[in-house]
C-alpha positions as YAML, in Angstrom:
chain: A
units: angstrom
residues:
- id: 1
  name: UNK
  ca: [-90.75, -57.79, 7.52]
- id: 2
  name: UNK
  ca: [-88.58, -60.34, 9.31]
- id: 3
  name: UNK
  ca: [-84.51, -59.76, 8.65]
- id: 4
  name: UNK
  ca: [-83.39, -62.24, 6.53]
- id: 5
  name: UNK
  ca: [-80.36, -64.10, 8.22]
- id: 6
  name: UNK
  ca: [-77.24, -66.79, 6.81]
- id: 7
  name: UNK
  ca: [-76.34, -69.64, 8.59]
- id: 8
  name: UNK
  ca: [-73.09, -70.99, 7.79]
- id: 9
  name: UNK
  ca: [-71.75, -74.43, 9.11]
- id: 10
  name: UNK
  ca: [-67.80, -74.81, 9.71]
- id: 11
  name: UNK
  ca: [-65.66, -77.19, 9.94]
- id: 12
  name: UNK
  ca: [-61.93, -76.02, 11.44]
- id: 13
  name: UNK
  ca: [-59.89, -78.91, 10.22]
- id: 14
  name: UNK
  ca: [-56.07, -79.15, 11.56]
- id: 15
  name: UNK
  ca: [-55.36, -79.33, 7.82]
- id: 16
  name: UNK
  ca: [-58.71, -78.09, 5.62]
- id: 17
  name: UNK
  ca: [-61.22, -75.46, 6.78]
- id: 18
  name: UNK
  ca: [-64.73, -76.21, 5.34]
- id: 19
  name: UNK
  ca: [-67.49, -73.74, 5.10]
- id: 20
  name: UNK
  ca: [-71.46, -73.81, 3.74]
- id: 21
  name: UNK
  ca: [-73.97, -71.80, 3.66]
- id: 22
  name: UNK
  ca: [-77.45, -71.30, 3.65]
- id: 23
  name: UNK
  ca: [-77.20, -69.70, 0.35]
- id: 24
  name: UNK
  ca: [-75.77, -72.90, -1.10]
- id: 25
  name: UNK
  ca: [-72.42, -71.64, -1.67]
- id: 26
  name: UNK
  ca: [-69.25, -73.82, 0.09]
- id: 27
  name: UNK
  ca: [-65.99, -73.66, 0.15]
- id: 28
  name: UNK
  ca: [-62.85, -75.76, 1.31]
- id: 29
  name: UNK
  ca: [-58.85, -74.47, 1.84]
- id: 30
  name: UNK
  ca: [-56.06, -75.48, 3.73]
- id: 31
  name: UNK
  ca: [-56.19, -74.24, 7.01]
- id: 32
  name: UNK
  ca: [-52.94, -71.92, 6.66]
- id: 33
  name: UNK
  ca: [-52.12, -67.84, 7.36]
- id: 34
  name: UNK
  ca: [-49.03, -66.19, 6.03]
- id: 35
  name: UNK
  ca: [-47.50, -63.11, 6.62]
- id: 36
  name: UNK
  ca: [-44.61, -61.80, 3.82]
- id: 37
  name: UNK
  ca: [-41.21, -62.11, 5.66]
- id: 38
  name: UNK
  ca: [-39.88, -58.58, 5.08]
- id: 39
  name: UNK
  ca: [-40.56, -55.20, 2.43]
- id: 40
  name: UNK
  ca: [-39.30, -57.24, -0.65]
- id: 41
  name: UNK
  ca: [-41.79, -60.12, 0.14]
- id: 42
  name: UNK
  ca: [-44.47, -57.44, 0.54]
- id: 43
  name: UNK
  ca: [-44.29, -55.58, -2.47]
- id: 44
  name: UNK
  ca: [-44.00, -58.81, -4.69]
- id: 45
  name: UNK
  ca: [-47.10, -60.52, -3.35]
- id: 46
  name: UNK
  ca: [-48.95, -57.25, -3.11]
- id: 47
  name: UNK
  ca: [-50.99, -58.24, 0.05]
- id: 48
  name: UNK
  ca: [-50.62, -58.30, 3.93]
- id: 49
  name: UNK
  ca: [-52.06, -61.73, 4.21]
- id: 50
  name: UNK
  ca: [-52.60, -65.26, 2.26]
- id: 51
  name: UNK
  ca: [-54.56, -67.90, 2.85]
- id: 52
  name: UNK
  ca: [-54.67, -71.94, 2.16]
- id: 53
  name: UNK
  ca: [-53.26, -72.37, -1.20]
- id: 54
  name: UNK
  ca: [-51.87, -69.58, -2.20]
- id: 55
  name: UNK
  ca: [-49.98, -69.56, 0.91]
- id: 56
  name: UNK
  ca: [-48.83, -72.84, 0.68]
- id: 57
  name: UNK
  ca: [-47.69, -72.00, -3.12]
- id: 58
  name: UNK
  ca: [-45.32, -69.18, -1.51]
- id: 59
  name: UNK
  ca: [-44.71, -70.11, 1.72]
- id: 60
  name: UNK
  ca: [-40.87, -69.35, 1.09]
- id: 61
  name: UNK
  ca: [-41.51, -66.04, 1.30]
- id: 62
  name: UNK
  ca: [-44.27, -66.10, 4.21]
- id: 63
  name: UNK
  ca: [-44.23, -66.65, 7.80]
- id: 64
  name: UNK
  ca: [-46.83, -69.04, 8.01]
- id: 65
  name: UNK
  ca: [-48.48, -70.13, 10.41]
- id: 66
  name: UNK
  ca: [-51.06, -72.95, 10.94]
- id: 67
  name: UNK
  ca: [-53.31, -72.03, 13.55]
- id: 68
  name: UNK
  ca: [-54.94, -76.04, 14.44]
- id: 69
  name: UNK
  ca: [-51.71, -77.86, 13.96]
- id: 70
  name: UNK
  ca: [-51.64, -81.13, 15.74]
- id: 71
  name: UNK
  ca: [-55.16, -80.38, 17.37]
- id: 72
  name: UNK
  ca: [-53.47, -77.10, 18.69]
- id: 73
  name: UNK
  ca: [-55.77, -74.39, 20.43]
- id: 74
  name: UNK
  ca: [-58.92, -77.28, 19.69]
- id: 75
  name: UNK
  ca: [-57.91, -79.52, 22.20]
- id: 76
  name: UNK
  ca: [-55.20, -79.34, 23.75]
- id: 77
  name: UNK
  ca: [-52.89, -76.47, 25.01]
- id: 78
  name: UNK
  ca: [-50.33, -74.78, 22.32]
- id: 79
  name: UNK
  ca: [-47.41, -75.59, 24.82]
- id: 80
  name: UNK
  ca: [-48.69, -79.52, 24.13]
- id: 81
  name: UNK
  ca: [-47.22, -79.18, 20.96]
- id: 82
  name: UNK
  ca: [-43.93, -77.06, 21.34]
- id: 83
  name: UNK
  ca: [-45.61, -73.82, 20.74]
- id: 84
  name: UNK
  ca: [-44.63, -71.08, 22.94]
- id: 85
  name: UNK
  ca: [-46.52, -67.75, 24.33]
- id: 86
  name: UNK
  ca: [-46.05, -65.28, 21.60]
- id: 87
  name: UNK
  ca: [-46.32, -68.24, 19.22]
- id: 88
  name: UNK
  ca: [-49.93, -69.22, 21.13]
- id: 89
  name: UNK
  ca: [-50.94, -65.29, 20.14]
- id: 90
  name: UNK
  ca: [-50.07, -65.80, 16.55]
- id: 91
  name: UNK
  ca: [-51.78, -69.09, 16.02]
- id: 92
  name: UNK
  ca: [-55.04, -67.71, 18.58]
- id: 93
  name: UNK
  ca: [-54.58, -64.25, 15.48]
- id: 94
  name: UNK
  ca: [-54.47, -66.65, 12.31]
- id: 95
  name: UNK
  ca: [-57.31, -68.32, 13.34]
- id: 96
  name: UNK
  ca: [-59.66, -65.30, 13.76]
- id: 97
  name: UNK
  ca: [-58.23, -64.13, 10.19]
- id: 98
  name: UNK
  ca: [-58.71, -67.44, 9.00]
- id: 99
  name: UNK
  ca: [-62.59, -67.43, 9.47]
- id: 100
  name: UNK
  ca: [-63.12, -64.27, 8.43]
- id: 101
  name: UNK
  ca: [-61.68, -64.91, 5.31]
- id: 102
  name: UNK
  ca: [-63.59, -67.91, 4.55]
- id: 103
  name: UNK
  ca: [-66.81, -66.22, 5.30]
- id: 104
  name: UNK
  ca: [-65.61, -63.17, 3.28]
- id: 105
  name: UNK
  ca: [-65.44, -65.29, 0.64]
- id: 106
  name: UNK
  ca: [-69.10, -66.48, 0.42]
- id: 107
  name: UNK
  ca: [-69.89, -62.84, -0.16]
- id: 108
  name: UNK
  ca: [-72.62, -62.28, 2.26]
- id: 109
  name: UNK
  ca: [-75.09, -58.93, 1.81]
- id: 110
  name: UNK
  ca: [-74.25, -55.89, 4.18]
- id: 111
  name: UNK
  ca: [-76.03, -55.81, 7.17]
- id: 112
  name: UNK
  ca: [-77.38, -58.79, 7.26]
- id: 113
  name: UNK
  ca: [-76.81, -60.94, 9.77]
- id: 114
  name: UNK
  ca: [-74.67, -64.10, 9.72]
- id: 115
  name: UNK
  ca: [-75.43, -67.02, 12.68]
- id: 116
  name: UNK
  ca: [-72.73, -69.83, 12.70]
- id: 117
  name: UNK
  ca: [-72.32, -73.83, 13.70]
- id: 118
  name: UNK
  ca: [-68.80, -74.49, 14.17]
- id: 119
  name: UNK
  ca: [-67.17, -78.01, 15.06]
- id: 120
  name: UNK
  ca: [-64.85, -78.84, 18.26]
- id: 121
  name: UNK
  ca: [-63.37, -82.01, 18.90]
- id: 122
  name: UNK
  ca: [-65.69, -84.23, 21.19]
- id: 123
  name: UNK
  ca: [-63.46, -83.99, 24.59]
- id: 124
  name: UNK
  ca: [-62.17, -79.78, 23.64]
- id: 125
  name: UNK
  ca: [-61.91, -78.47, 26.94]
- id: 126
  name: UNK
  ca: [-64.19, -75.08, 27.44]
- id: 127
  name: UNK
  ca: [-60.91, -72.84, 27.14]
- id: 128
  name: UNK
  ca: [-60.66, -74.56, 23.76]
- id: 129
  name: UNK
  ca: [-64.19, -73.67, 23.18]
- id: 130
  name: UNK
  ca: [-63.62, -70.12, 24.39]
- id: 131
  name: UNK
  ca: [-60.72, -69.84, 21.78]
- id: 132
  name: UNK
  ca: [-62.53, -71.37, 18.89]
- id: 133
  name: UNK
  ca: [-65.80, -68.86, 20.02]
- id: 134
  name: UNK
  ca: [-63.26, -65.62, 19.84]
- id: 135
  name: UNK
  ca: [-62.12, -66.67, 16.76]
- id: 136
  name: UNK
  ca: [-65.36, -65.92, 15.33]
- id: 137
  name: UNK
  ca: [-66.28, -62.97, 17.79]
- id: 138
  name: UNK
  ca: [-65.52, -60.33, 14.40]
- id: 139
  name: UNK
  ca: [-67.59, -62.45, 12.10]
- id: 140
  name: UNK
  ca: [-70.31, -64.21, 13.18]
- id: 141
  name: UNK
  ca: [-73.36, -62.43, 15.20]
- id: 142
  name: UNK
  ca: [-74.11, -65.58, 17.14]
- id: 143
  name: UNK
  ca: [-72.14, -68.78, 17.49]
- id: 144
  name: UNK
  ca: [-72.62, -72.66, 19.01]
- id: 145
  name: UNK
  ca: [-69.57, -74.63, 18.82]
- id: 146
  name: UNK
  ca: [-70.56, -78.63, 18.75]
- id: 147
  name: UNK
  ca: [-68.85, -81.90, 18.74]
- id: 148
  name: UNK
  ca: [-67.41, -82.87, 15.48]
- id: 149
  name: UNK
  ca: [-68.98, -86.05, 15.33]
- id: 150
  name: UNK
  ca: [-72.41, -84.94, 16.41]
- id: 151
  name: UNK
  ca: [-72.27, -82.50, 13.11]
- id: 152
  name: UNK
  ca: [-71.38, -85.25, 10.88]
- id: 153
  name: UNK
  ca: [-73.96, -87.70, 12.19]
- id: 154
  name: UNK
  ca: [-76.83, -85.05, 12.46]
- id: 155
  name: UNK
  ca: [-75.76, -84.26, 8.74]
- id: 156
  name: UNK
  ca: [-76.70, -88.09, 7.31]
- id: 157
  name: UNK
  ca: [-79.71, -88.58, 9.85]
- id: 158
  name: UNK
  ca: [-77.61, -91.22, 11.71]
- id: 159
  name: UNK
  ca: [-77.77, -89.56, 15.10]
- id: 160
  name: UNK
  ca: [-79.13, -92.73, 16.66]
- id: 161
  name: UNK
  ca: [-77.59, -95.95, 17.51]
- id: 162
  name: UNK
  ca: [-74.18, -95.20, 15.66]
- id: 163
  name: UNK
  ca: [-70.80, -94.89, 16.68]
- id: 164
  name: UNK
  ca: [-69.02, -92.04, 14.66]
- id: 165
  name: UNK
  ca: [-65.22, -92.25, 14.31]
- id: 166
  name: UNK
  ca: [-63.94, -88.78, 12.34]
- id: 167
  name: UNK
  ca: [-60.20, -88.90, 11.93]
- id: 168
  name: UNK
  ca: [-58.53, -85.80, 11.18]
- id: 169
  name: UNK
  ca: [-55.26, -84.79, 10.73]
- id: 170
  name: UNK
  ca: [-54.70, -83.31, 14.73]
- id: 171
  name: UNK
  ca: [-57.26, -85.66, 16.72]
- id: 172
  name: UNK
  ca: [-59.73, -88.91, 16.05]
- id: 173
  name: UNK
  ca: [-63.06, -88.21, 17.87]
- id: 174
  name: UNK
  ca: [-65.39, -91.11, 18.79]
- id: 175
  name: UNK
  ca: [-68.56, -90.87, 19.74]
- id: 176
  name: UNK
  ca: [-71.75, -92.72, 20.42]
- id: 177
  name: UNK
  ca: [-74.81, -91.22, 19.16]
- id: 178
  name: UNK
  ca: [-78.03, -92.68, 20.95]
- id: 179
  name: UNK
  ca: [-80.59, -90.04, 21.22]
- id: 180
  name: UNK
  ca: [-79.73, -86.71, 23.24]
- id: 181
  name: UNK
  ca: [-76.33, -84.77, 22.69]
- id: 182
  name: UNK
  ca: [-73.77, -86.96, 23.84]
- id: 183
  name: UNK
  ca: [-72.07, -86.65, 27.63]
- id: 184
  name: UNK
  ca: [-68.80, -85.89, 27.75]
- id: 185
  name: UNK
  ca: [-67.53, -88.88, 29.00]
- id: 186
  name: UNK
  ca: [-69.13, -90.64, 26.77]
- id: 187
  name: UNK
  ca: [-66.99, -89.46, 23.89]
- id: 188
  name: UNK
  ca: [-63.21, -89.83, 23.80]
- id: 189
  name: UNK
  ca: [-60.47, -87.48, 21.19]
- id: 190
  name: UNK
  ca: [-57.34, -89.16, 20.94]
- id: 191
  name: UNK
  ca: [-54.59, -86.93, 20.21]
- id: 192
  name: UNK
  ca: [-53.72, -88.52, 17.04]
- id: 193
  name: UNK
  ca: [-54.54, -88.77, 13.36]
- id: 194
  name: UNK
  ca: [-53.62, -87.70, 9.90]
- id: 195
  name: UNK
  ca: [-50.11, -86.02, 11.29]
- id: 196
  name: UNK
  ca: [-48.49, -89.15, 12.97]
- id: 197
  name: UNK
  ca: [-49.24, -91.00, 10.33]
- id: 198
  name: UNK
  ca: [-47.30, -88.79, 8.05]
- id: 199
  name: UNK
  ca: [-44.45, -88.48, 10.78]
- id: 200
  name: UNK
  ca: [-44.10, -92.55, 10.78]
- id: 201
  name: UNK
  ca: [-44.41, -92.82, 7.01]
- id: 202
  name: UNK
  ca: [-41.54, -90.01, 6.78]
- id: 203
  name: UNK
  ca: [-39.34, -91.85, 9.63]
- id: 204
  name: UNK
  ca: [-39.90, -95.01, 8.10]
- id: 205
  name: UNK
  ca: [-38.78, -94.02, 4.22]
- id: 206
  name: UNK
  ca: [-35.96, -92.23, 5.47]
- id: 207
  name: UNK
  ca: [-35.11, -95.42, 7.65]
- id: 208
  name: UNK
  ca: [-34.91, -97.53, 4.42]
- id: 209
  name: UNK
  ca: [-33.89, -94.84, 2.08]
- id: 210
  name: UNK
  ca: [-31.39, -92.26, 4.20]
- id: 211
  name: UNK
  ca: [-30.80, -90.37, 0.70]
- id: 212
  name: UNK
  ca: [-34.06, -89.57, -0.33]
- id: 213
  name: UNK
  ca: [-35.08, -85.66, -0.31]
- id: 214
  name: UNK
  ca: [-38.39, -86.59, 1.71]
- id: 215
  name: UNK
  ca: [-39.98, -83.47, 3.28]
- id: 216
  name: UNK
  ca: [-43.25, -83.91, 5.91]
- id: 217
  name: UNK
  ca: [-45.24, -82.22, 3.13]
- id: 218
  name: UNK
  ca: [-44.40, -84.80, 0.32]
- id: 219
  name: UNK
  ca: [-45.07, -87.53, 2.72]
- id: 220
  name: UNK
  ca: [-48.49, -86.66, 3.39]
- id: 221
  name: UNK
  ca: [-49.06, -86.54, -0.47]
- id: 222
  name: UNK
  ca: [-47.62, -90.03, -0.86]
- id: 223
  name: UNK
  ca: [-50.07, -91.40, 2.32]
- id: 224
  name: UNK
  ca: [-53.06, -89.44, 0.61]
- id: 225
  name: UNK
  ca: [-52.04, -91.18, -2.92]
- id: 226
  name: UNK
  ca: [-50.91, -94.49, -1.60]
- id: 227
  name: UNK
  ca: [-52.03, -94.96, 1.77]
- id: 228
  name: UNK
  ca: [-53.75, -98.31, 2.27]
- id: 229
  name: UNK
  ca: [-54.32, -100.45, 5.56]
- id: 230
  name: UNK
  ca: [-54.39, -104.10, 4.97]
- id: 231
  name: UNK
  ca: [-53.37, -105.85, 2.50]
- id: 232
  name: UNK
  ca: [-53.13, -103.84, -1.07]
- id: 233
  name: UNK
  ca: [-53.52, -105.37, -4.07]
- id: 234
  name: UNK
  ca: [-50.99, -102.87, -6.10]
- id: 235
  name: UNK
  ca: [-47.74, -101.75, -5.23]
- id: 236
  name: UNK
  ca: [-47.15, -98.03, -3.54]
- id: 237
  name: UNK
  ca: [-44.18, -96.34, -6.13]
- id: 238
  name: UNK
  ca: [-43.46, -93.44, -5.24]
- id: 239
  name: UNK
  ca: [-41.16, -90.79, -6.98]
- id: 240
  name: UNK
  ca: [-38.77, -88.78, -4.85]
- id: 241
  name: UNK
  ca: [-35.48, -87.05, -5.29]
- id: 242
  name: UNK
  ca: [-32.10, -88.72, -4.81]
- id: 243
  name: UNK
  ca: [-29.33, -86.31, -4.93]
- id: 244
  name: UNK
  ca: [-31.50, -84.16, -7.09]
- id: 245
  name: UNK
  ca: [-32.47, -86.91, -9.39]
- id: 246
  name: UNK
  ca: [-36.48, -88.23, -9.52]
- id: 247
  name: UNK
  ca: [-36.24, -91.71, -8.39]
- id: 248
  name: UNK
  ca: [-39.14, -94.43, -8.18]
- id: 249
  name: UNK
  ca: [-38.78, -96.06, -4.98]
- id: 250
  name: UNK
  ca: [-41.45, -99.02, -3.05]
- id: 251
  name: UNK
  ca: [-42.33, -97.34, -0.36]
- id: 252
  name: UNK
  ca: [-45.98, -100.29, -0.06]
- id: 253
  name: UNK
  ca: [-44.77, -101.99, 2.73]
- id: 254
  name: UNK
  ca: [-43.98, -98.24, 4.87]
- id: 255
  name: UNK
  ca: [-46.84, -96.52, 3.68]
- id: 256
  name: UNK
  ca: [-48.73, -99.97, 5.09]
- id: 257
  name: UNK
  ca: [-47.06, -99.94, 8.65]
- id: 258
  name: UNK
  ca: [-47.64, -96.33, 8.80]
- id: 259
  name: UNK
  ca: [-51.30, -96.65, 8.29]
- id: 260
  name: UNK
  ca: [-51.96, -99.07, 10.32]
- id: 261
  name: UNK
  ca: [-50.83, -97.24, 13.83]
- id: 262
  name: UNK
  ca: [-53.85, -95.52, 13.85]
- id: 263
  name: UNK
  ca: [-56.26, -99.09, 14.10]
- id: 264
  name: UNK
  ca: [-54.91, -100.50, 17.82]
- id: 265
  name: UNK
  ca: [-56.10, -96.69, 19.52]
- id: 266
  name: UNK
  ca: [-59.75, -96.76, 17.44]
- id: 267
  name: UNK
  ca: [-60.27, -100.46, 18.55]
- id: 268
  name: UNK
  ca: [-59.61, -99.94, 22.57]
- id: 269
  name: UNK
  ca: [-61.55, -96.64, 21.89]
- id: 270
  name: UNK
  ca: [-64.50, -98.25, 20.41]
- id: 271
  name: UNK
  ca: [-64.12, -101.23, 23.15]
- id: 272
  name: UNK
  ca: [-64.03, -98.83, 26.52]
- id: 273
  name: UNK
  ca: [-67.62, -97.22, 25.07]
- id: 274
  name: UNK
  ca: [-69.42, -99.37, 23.86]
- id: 275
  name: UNK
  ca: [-68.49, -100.89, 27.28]
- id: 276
  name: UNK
  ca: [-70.50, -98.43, 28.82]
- id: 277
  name: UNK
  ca: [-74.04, -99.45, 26.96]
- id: 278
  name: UNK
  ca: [-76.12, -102.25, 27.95]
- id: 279
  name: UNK
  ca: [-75.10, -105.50, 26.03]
- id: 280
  name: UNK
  ca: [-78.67, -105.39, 23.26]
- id: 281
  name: UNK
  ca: [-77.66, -101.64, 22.94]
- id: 282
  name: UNK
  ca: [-73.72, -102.31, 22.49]
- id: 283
  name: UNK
  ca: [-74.85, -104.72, 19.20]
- id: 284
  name: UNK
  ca: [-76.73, -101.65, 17.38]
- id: 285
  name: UNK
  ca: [-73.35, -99.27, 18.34]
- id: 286
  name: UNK
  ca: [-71.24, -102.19, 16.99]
- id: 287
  name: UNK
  ca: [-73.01, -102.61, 13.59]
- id: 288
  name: UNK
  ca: [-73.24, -99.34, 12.69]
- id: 289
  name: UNK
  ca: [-69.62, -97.63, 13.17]
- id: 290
  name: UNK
  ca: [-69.55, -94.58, 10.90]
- id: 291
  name: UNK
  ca: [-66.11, -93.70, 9.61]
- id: 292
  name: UNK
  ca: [-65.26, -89.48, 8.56]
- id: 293
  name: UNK
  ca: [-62.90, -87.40, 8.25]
- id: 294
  name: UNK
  ca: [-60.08, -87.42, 5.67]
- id: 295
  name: UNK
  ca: [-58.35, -90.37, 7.49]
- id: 296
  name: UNK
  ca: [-61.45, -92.02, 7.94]
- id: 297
  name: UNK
  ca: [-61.26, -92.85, 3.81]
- id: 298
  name: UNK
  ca: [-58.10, -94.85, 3.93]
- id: 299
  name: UNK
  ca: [-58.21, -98.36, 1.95]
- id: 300
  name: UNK
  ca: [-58.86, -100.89, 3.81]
- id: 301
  name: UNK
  ca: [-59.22, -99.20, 7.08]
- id: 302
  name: UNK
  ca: [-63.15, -100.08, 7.28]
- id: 303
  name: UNK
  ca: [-61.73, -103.95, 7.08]
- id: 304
  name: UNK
  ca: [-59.12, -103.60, 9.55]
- id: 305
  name: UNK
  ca: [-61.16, -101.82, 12.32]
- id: 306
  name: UNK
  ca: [-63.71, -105.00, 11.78]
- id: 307
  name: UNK
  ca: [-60.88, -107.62, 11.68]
- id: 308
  name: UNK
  ca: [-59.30, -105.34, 15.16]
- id: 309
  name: UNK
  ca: [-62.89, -105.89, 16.86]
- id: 310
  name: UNK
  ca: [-63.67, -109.49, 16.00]
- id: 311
  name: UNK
  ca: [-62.67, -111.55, 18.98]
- id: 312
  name: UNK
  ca: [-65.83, -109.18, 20.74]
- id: 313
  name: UNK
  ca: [-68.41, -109.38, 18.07]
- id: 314
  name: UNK
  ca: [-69.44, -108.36, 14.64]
- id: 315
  name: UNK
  ca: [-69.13, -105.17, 13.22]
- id: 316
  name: UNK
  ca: [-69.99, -103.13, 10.81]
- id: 317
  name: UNK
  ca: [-67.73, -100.19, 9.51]
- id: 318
  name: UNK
  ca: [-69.04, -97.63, 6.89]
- id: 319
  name: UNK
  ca: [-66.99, -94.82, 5.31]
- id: 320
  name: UNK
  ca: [-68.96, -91.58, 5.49]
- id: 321
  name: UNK
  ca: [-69.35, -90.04, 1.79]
- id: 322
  name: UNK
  ca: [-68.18, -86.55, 1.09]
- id: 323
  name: UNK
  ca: [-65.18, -86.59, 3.96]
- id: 324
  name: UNK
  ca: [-64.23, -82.99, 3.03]
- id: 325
  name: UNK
  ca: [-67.65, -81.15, 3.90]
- id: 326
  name: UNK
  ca: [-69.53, -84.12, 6.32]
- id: 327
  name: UNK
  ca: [-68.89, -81.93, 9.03]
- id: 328
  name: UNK
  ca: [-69.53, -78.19, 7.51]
- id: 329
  name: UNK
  ca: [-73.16, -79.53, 6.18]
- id: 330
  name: UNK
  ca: [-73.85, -81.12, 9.58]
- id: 331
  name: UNK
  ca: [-72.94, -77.85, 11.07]
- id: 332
  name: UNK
  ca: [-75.37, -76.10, 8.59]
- id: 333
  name: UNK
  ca: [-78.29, -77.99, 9.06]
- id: 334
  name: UNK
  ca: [-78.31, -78.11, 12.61]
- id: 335
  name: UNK
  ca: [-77.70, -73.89, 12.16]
- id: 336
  name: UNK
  ca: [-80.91, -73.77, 9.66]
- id: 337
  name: UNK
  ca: [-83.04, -76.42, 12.39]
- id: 338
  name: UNK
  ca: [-82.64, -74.44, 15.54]
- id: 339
  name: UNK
  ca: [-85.75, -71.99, 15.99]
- id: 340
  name: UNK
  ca: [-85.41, -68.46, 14.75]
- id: 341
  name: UNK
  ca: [-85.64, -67.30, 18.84]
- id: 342
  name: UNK
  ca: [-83.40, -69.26, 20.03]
- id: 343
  name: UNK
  ca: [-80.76, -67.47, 17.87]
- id: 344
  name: UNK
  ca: [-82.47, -64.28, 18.87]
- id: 345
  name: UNK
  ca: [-81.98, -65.11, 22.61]
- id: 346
  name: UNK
  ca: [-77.91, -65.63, 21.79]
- id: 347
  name: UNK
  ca: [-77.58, -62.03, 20.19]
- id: 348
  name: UNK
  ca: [-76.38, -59.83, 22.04]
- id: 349
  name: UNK
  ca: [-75.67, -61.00, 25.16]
- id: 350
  name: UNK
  ca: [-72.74, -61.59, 27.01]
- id: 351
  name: UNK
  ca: [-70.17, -64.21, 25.67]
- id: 352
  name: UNK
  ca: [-69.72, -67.37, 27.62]
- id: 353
  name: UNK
  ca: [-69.31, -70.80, 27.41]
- id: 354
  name: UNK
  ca: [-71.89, -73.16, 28.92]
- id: 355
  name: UNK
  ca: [-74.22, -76.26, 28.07]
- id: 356
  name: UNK
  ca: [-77.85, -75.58, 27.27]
- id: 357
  name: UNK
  ca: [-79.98, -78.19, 27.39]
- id: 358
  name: UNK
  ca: [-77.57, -80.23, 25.88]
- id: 359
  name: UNK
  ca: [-78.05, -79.58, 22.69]
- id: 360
  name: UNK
  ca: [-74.48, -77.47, 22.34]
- id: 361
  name: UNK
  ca: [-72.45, -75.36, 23.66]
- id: 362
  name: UNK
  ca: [-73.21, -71.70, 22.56]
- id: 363
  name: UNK
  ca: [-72.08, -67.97, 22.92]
- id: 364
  name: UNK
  ca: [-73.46, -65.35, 21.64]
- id: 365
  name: UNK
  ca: [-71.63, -62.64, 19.62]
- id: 366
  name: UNK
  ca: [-72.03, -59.25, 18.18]
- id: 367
  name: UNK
  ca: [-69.97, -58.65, 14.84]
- id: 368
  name: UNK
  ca: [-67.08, -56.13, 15.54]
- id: 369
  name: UNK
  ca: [-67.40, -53.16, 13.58]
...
């Protein structure tokens, strides 16, 4: 009697890790490891690690660490970002905890074993693949890694003649899908996203408000309540502390600008590939632009990217339902799709990175004991 086996998709998400399985269970946290600070810390929270929220909720007495932070150890180098050596190991540690824990969590049987999909961004170099691969190495018995955008478009059966856009917090990835698994320079990851827009929101609110109590954290909560691209039909009020007193304060017109720095880099993106195509093949790519990701559901955004594109043709822009697990179900289904021997032929062998038939990039892994 054949072994019966889980397939999990993931998605690692600079901010939210997103996990399925073939069981039907899912699951979605922020993507954050903390350590207690000292004894004291220790004994109070009664645990060597946390994870996503309840880290988060006591992060004052944690040192936390979030191991994807502005595309970190995904696509580009940890130094990139201001993150030293020792600080490289931590993030490179947090991450392997981090997927173990979410897989923990959808409480697979002992013994059997568990074969994984997990998302990179579209241009992650292969020593970003290699890290995102070891990351798994105690918790998956075989692994592919696979473009972001791929995942989401293989997920809603629009894996031809679309143009996928996911914006995440760390990187947007935009990709072309029109037939076989994309070439690599035929996809482009800009290092932007969800984070600078809550850095230029946060500059610009302090700019016009210097005595507001406005931390990076409470900014990203005002974009992900107010944030709008266009033209918004209600006014952004948002409460925030003025020498210690609540005060309601217009931020519409910052929360707009701050939005919108994200549309110039998405319309030369989507201009320099669909550039590439023949000019019957650039009109499918151009009416069906799929937007994902948690950025990719900002108001208004779908209109802008079409008013951004205009002068070179029609568009159409569609926001992809179900931002939060596009990418994890994508992952899944592709997992549950590929033939029971191929997986076999991945187990237990010797990890490395390399294309195969470009489908994905896969290593196989043996679960540590």
């Amino acid at each position: 009697m054949k072994q019966p086996v889980t397939y999990v998709g993931l998605d690692l998400g600079t901010f939210k890790t997103a996990i399925t399985s073939s069981e039907g269970k899912r699951s979605v946290i922020p993507s954050v490891v903390g350590w207690p600070k000292d004894r004291d810390a220790r004994s109070l929270l009664g645990r060597e690690l946390l994870f996503g929220e309840e880290a988060l909720t006591h992060q004052s007495r944690l040192n936390v660490v979030r191991p994807f932070h502005r595309g970190a150890l995904k696509y580009v180098d940890g130094a990139d970002v201001g993150i030293g050596p020792e600080d490289i190991a931590k993030h490179k540690e947090a991450a392997l905890l981090l997927v173990q824990h979410v897989v923990s969590n959808l409480e697979v049987p002992a013994g059997r074993p568990v074969y994984g999909v997990i998302g990179v961004p579209s241009r992650a170099t292969l020593l970003n693949k290699q890290v995102i691969i070891n990351s798994a190495k105690r918790t998956l018995d075989a692994v592919m890694v696979v473009a972001d955008p791929f995942n989401i478009a293989y997920g809603i059966d629009q894996f031809s003649n679309s143009m996928v856009v996911d914006i995440g917090a760390g990187t947007i990835d935009i990709c072309p899908m029109y037939g076989p698994y994309p070439k690599g320079e035929d996809q482009i990851t800009l290092p932007i996203g969800g984070d600078m827009i809550d850095d230029e929101l946060q500059r610009l609110i302090m700019q016009s408000q210097p005595n507001a109590e406005l931390s990076l954290d409470l900014a990203r909560q005002i974009k992900e309540e107010f944030g709008f691209v266009g033209n918004g039909e209600a006014k952004a009020i948002a409460t925030l502390p003025m020498a210690g007193k609540p005060t309601q304060i217009d931020v519409t017109s910052q929360s707009n600008a701050a939005c919108r720095t994200i549309v110039p880099g998405i319309a030369e993106a989507l201009l320099e590939l669909v550039g590439k195509f023949d000019r019957d093949f650039q009109k499918s790519l151009f009416n069906n632009i799929l937007l994902a990701g948690g950025g990719g559901q900002l108001n208004g955004l779908d209109r802008q990217i079409v008013k951004a594109l205009k002068p070179y043709g029609a568009a159409n822009v569609t926001q992809v339902k179900d931002s939060v697990f596009a990418g994890a179900t994508g992952a899944l289904k592709l997992a549950t799709n590929m033939p029971a021997d191929y997986w076999q032929q991945l187990v237990g062998q010797t990890a490395s990175v390399k294309p195969t038939k470009q489908t994905a990039t896969h290593v196989p892994l043996r679960r540590a004991a």
